[in-house]
N, C-alpha and C positions, 0 to 999 in steps of 0.2 A: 699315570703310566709315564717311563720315558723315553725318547726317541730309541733308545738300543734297544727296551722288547719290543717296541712298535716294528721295530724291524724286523725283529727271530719270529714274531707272528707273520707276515707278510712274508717270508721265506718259507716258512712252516706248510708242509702240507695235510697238517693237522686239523679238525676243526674246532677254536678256541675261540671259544665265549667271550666275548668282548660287549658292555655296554657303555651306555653313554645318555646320562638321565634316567638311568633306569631302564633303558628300551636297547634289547641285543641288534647291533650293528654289526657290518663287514667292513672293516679297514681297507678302502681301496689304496690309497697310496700316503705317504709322508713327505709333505712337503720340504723344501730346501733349506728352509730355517731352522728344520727339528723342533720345531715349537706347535705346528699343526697338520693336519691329517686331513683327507677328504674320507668321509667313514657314506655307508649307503645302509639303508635301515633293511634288516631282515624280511622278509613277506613279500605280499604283492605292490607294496607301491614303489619299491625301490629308490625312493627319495634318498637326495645324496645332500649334505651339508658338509663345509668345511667348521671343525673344531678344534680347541686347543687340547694337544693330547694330555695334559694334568687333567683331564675330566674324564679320558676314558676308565675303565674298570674293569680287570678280568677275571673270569669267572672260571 
């Protein structure tokens, strides 16, 4: 994925399917490099990791 859809999602008040190893995440924000994203995994543990956005995937 690259920085300009990571964005039209994040503006979007749509709900789009976004994974990331396979496991559906919420893009919380896109860091200032355009190069990675803080994403928070679906469910109940809300675990939040920083990734590089060539690995997300949308669905």
């Amino acid at each position: 994925m690259d920085a300009n859809r990571v964005k039209q999602i994040l503006s979007s008040s749509a709900d789009i399917e976004v994974q990331y190893n396979g496991v559906s995440v919420w893009i919380d924000k896109l860091h200032e490099d355009g190069k990675t994203a803080t994403v928070e995994l679906r469910g109940p543990l809300e675990e939040k990791s920083e990734v590089d956005i060539s690995e997300l995937q949308e669905f």
